[in-house]
C-alpha positions in Angstrom: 48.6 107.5 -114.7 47.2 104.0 -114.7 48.6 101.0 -115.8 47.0 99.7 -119.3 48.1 95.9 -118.4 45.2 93.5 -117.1 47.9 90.9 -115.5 51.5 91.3 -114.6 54.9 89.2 -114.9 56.7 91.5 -112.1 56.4 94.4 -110.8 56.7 96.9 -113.8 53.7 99.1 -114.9 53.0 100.3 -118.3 50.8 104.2 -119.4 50.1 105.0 -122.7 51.5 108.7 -123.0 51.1 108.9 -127.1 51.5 108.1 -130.2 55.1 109.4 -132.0 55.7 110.5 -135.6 56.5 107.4 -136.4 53.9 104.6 -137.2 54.2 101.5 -134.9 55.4 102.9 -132.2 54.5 105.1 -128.8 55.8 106.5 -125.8 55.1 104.9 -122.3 55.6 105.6 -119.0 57.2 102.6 -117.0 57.2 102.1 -113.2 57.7 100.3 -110.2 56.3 100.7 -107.0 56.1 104.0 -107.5 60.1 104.0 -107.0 61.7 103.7 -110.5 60.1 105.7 -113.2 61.4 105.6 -116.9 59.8 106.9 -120.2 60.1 104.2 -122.7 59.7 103.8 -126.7 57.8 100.6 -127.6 56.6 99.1 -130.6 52.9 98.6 -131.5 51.4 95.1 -130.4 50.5 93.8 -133.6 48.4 91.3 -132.8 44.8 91.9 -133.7 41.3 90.5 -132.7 40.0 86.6 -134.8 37.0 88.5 -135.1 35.4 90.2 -138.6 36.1 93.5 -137.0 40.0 93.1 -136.8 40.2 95.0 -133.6 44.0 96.2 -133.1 45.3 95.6 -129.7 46.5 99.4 -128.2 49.4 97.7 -126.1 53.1 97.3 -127.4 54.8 94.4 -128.5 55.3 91.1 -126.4 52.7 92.5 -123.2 52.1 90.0 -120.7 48.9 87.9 -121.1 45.4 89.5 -122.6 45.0 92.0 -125.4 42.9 94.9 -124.8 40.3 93.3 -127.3 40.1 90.2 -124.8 37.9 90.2 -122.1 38.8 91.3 -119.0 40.9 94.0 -116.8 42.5 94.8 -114.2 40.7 94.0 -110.6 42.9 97.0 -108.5 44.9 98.9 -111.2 48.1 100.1 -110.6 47.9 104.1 -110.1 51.3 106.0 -110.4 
């Protein structure tokens, strides 16, 4: 598992295990330091790109920093 983020506030890590049922929301696998490990239910990041192609952003709600439309990613990703 590798964390989706592309800059951190802490220490937690964040991977995208799938979609649920319901629309909006998905199930993650938290982390950190490869110590505490949770599964998590998170809402959709709803946020999606200025541009004409409305890109959604595939994190969840109130990430740190970039979307996953934005340029950039992580230098040394975080690998549970």
């Amino acid at each position: 598992m590798q964390c989706q983020l592309s800059t951190h506030s802490g220490d937690e890590h964040y991977g995208l295990l799938g979609d649920l049922v319901e629309y909006g929301i998905a199930l993650w696998l938290r982390w950190r330091e490869r110590i505490e490990v949770s599964l998590v239910v998170l809402p959709d990041c709803p946020v999606v790109a200025p541009r004409s192609d409305g890109e959604a952003c595939c994190l969840f709600a109130d990430h740190t920093e970039q979307h996953t439309w934005e340029d950039g990613s992580p230098s040394r990703p975080q690998v549970l």
